[in-house]
VOGU-3710 file (C-alpha; in Angstrom, 3 decimals, decimal comma):
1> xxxxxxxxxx> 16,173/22,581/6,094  19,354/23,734/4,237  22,883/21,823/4,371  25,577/23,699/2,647  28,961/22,082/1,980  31,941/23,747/3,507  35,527/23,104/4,730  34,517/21,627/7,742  32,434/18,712/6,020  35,086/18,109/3,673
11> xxxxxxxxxx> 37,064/17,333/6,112  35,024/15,447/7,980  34,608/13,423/4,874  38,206/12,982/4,611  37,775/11,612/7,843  35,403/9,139/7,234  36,863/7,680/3,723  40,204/7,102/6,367  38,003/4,942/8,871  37,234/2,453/5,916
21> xxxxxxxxxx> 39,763/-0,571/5,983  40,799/-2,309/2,945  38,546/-5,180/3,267  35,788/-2,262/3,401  34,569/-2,918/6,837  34,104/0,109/9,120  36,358/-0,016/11,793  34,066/0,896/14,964  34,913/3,718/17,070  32,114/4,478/19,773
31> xxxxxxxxxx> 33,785/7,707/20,279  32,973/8,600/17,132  29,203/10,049/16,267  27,568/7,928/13,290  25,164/9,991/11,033  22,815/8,117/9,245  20,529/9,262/6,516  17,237/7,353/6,078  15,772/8,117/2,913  11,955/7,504/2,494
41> xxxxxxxxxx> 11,690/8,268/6,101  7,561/8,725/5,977  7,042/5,253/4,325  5,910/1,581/5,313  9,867/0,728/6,196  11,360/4,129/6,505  9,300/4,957/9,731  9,566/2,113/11,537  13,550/2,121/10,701  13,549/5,695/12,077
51> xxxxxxxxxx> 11,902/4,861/15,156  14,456/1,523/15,651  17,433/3,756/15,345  16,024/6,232/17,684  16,262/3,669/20,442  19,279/2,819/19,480  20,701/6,444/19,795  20,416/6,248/23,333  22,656/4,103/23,623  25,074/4,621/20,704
61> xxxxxxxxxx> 26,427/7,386/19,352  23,905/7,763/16,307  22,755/10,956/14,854  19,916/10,641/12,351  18,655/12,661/9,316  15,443/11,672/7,754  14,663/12,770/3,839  11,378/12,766/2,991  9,367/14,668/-0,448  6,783/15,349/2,247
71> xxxxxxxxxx> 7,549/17,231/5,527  5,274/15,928/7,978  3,814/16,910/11,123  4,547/13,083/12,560  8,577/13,602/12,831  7,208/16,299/15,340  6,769/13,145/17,755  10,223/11,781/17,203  12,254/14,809/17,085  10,572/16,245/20,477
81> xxxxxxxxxx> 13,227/18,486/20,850  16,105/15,708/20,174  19,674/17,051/19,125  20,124/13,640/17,255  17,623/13,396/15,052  16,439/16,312/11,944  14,227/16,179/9,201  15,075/17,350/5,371  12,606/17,553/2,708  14,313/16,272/-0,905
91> xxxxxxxxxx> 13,227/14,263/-4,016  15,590/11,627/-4,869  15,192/13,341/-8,715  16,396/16,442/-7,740  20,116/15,516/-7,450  21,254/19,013/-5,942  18,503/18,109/-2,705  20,232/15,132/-2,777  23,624/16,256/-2,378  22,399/18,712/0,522
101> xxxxxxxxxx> 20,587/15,820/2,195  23,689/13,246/2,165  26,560/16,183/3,539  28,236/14,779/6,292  26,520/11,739/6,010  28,478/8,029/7,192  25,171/5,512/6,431  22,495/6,133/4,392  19,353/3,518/4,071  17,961/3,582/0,266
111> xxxxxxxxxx> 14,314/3,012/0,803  12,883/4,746/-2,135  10,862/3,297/-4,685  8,439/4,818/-7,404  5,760/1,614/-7,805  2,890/3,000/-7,287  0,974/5,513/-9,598  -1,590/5,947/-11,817  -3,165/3,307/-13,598  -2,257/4,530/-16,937
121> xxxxxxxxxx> 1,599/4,898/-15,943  2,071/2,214/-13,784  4,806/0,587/-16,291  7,237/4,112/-15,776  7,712/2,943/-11,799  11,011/1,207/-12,951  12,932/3,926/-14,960  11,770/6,695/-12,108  13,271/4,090/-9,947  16,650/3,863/-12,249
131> xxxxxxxxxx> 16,733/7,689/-12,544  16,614/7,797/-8,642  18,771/5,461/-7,770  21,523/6,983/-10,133  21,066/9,776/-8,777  21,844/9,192/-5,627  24,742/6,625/-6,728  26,252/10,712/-7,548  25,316/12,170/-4,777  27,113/9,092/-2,554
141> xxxxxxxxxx> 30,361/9,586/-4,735  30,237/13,876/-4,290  29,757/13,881/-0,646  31,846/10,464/0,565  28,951/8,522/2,346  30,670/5,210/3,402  28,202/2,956/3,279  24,945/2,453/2,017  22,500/-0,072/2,866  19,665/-1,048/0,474
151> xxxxxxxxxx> 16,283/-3,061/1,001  15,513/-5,321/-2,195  12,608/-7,783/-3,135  13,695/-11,254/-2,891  13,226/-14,020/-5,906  14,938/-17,343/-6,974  13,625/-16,940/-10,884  16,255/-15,992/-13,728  16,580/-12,425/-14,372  15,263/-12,922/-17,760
161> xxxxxxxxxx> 11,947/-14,434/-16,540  11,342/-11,705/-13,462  8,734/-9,210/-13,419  9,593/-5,820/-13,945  8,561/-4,820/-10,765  11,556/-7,488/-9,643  13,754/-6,854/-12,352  13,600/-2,691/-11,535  14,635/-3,734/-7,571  17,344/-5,645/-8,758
171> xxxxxxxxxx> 18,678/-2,774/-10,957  19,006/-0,400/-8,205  21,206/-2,494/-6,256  23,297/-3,018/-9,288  22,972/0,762/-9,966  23,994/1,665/-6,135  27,210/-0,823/-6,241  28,603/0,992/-8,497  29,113/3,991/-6,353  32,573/4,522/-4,052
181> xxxxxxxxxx> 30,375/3,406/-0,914  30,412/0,018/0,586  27,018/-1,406/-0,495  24,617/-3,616/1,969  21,773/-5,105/0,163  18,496/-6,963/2,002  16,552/-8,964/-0,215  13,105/-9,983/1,048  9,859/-11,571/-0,007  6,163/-10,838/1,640
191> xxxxxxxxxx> 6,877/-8,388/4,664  3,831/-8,471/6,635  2,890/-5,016/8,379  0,397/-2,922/8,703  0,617/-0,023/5,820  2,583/-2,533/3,173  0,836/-3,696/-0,022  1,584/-7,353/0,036  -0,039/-7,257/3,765  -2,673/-4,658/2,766
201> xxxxxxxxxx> -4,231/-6,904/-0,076  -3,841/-9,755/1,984  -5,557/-8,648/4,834  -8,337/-6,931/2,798  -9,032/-10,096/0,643  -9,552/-12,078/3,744  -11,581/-10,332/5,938  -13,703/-8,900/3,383  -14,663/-11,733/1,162  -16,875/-14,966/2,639
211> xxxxxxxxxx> -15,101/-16,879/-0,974  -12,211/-15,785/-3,448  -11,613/-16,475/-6,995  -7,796/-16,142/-7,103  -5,149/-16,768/-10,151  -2,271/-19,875/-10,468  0,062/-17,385/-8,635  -1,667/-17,912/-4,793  0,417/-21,287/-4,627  3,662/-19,427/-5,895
221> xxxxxxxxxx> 6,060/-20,321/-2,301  7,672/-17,565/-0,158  8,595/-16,813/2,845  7,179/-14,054/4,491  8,811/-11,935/7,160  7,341/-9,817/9,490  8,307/-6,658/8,826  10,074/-5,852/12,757  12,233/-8,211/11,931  13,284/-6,532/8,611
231> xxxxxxxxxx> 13,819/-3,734/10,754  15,952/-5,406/13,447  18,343/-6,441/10,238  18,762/-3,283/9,016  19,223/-1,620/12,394  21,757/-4,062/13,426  23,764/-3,818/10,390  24,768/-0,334/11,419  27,442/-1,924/13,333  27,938/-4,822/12,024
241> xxxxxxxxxx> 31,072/-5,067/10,204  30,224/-8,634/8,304  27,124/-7,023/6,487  29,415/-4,354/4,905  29,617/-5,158/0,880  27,269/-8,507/1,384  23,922/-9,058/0,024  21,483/-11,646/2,250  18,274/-12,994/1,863  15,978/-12,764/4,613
251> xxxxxxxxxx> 12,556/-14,615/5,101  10,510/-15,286/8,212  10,660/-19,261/10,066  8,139/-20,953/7,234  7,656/-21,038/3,969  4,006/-20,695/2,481  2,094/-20,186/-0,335  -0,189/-16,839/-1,034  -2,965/-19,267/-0,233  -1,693/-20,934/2,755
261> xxxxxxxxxx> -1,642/-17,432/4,358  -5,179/-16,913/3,334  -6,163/-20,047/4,886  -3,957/-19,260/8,218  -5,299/-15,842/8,476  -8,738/-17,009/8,002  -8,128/-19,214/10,718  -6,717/-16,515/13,097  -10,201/-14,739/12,222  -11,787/-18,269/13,144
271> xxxxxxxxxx> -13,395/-17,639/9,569  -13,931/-20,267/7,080  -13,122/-19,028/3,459  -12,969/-20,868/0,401  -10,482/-20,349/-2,376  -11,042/-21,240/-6,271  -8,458/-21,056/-8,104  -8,874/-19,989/-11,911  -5,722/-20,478/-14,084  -6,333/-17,982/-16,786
281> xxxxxxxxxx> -6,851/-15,321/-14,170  -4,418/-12,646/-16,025  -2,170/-10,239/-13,272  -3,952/-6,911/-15,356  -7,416/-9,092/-13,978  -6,532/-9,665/-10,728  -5,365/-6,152/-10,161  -8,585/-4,663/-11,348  -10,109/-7,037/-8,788  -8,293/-6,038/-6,184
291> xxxxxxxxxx> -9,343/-2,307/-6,883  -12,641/-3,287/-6,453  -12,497/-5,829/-3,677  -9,757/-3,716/-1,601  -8,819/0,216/-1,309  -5,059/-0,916/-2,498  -5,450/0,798/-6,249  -4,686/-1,925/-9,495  -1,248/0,444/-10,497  0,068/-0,981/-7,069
301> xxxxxxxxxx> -1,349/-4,243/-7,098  -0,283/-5,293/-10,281  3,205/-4,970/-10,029  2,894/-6,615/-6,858  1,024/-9,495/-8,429  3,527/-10,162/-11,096  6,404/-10,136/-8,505  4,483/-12,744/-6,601  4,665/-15,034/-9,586  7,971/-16,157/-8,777
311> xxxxxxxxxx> 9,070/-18,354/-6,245  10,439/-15,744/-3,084  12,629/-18,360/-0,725  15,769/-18,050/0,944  18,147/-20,163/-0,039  21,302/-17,721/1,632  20,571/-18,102/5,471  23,656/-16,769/6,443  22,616/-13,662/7,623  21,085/-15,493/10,527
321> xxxxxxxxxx> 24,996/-16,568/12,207  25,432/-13,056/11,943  22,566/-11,263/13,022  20,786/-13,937/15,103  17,087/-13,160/15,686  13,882/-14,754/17,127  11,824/-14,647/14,030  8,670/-14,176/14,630  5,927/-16,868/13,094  3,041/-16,205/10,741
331> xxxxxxxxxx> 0,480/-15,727/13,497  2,203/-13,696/15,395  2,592/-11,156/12,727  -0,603/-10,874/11,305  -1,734/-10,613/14,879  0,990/-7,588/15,431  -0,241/-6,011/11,837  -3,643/-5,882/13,172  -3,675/-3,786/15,868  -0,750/-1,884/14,488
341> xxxxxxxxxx> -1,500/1,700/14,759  -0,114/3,538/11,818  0,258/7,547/12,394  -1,281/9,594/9,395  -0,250/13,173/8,203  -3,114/15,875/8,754  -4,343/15,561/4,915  -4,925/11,648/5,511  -6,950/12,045/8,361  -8,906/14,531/6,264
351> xxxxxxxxxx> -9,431/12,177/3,700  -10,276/9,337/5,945  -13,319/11,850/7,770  -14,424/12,817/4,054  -14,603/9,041/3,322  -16,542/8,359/6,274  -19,250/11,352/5,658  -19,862/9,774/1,900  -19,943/6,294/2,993  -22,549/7,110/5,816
361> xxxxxxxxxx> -24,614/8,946/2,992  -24,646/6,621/0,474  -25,706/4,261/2,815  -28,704/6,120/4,201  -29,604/6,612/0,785  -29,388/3,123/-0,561  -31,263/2,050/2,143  -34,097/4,857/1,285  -33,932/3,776/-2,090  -34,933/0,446/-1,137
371> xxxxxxxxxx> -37,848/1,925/1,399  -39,045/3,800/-1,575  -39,211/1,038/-3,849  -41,035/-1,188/-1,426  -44,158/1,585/-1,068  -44,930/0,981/-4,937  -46,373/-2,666/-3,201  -48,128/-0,009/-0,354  -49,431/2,746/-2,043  -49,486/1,792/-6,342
381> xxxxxxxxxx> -53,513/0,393/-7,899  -51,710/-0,775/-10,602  -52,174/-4,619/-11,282  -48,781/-4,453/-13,648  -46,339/-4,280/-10,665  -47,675/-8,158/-9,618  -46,744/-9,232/-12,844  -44,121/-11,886/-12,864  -41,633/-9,897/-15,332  -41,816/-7,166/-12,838
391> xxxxxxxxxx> -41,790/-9,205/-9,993  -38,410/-10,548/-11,190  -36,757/-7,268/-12,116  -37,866/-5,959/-8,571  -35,958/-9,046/-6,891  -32,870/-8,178/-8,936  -32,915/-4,472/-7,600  -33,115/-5,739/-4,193  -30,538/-8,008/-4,287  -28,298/-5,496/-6,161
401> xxxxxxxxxx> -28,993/-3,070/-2,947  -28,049/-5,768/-0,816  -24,936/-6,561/-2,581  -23,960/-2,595/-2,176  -25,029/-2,307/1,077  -22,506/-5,289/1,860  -19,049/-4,291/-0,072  -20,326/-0,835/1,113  -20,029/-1,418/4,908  -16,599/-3,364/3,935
411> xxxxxxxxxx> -15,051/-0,512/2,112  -14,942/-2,022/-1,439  -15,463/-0,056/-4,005  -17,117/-2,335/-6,133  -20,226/-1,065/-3,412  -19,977/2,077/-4,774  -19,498/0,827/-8,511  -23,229/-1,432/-7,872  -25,007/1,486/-6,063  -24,322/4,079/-8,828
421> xxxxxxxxxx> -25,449/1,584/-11,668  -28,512/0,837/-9,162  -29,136/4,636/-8,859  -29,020/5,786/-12,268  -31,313/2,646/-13,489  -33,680/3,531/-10,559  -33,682/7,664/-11,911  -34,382/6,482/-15,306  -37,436/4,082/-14,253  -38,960/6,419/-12,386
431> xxxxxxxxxx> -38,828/9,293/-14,479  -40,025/7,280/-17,400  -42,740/6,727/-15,267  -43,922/10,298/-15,123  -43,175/10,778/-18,625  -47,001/11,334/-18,695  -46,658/14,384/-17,286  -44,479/16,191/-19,985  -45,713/13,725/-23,068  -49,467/13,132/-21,882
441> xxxxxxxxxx> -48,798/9,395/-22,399  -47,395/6,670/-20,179  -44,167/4,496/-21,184  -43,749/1,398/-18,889  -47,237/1,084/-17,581  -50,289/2,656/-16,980  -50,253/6,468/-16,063  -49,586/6,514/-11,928  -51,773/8,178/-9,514  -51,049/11,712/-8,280
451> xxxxxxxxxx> -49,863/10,801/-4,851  -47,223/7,819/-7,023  -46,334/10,288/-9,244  -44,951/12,095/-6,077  -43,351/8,901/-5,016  -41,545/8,794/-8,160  -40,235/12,242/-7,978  -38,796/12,116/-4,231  -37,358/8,507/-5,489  -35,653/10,186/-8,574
461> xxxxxxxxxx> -34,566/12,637/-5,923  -33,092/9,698/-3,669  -31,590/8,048/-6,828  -29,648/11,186/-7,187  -27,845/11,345/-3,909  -26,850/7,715/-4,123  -25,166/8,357/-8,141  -23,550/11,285/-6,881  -22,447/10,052/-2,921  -21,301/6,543/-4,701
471> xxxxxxxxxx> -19,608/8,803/-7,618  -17,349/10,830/-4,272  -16,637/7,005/-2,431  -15,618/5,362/-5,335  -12,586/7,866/-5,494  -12,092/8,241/-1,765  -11,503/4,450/-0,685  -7,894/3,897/-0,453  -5,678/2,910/2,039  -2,367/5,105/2,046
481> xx> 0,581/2,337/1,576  3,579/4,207/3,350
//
């Protein structure tokens, strides 16, 4: 969708500056129609805020424009033929979309940020982040948005000690107050929802894993938030003239530790799970291990792990004599993030079907594998196989399948990781073993009968559909953090 500047919206924005006072709080007129831009409008926060402000239109005069990079078939459900609500497709690095997107806009909600990517570029999130947000800081000033309202990560530490992944969401606030709008900034720690990474690796962790080995960082304190209640703030600052040109902390009713809420969720789960705690754990470690252990990939984890290094508490409750709200405990959120249902565009759906196909495959062939492996104890003469050496590798493989089979049904990748090392060992065993064949001479063990030599070439066949089914998992198991 196209929005052109003309004389109209320049005088509409001539309108607007005019409805700022001089202490820069809106002066509210319900006559008068509020357009609001939300920007990230297909992520974790952005939908949800969409969805808030929706409600909200029915009963204020609000007209909303969501900007996402992606169109996507879900806004179909919001917009069902609403007058107050549109869709725009821009990238917050392509200032000239930008300036389209914001046209005859009063509030705009900032939600963009650039953390996540690959692996080997992870470190770039916070100068695509800078680029962005000066960006828009431009596109505020050309078309005369009045306000803008900004959702931060919250931390107590000195700016010289942050992570970057802290120190980048501090810079965009900085970066966005310097434009002509009134700036509104939220800072807050863990926000638990379904679809966040702080939540996802959270959840993941403890329902997968029986036991954890976790870094120093799991008794770092915050206060997590659930993350309706981050939207209720933002919402409500819409009209709320105190918020305008204020930045507040907001945290949930307690504060914990990473490893309290471990302990608490475990105990929602009525699951017992024990915690060791290794000091030298490194953040580039525990991402990797995450990667494995959880779909949540180690270029978002990490950045996420070195924020949660520093202490995340509110120590600015002010926000709550202005916006009063029933915060909503621990429990109760994780309980609400679990049987959230998050909608997916078409192409995630896809990908989750195409997961499900190779994870049902490599499990039927694992388990083949093992059923294979088990008939050389059936069907094979020779007295080698009974030898303790043997006997020992044999119980290895087995428990190596069972491992698999295990992080397999959970979803970890580190299945897939054991099951291709287990099926390319397997191939190689068994086609040594009819190396007699080719070479007229045996290489493990005695030459095999002809109905093992059989055996061993269905096996090898087996061995191949689990390398290359545990090969397509391994790269399909993610979770999509919005």
């Amino acid at each position: 969708m196209k929005l052109l500047i003309n004389e109209t919206n320049k005088n509409t924005l001539e309108t607007n500056k005019s409805e700022i006072d001089t202490n820069n709080n809106i002066v509210s007129n319900k006559q008068k129609k509020i357009r609001i831009l939300v920007t990230g409008a297909s992520g974790f926060i952005g939908q949800r805020l969409v969805r808030r402000l929706l409600v909200s239109s029915s009963t204020t005069n609000l007209s909303i424009r969501c900007m996402t990079r992606r169109a996507r078939a879900l806004f179909s459900n919001f917009q069902n033929g609403r007058e107050d609500m549109e869709v725009v497709q821009a990238d917050a690095h392509n200032y000239t979309e930008l300036v389209e997107a914001l046209t005859g806009i009063d509030i705009a909600f900032y939600l963009i940020h650039s953390m996540e990517g690959s692996s080997k570029e992870w470190k770039k999130f916070a100068e695509r982040d800078r680029v962005a947000a000066e960006n828009f800081a431009r596109a505020v000033n050309e078309t005369g948005v009045m306000r803008v309202i900004y959702l931060g990560g919250l931390t107590n530490a000195p700016q010289k000690e942050l992570s970057k992944h802290m120190q980048s969401r501090m810079e965009v606030g900085e970066v966005l107050k310097k434009s002509n709008a009134a700036v509104t900034i939220f800072r807050a720690a863990v926000i638990l929802g379904q679809g966040g990474g702080s939540f996802q690796m959270l959840q993941y962790l403890v329902e997968r894993l029986p036991f954890m080995v976790c870094p120093k960082w799991v008794l770092t304190k915050c206060q997590p938030i659930a993350v309706d209640d981050v939207i209720e703030y933002l919402a409500r600052s819409v009209e709320t003239k105190e918020t305008v040109s204020r930045t507040f902390d907001i945290g949930g009713p307690e504060i914990l530790t990473y490893f309290d809420m471990m302990l608490r969720y475990g105990n929602i789960l009525k699951k017992s799970i024990k915690i060791i705690i290794i000091p030298f754990l490194t953040p580039r470690l525990s991402s990797y291990w995450i990667d494995l252990i959880t779909p949540v990939k180690a270029s978002l984890a990490r950045p996420l792990i070195d924020s949660l290094r520093h202490e995340a508490v509110v120590k600015d409750g002010s926000i709550s004599g202005i916006i009063p709200l029933h915060l909503k405990t621990f429990e109760t959120s994780i309980q609400i993030a679990r049987n959230e249902q998050i909608e997916n565009d078409t192409t995630a759906k896809k990908e989750r079907t195409s997961s499900s196909l190779n994870k049902r495959i490599l499990l039927a062939s694992v388990i083949s594998l093992s059923i294979i492996g088990f008939t050389y104890y059936l069907m094979d003469a020779r007295t080698e196989i009974l030898e303790p050496v043997w006997l020992a590798l044999a119980s290895i493989w087995y428990f190596g399948i069972a491992f698999s089979i295990f992080f397999i049904h959970k979803d970890a990748r580190l299945g897939s990781i054991i099951a291709g090392t287990i099926g390319w060992i397997t191939l190689t065993l068994w086609l040594l073993d009819n190396f007699y064949l080719v070479f007229g001479t045996s290489v493990l063990a005695s030459p095999p009968e002809y109905l093992m030599t059989i055996r061993n070439c269905i096996g090898a066949t087996v061995a191949v559909f689990v390398i290359a089914s545990s090969h397509n998992l391994f790269h399909k198991i993610r979770i999509h953090c919005l």
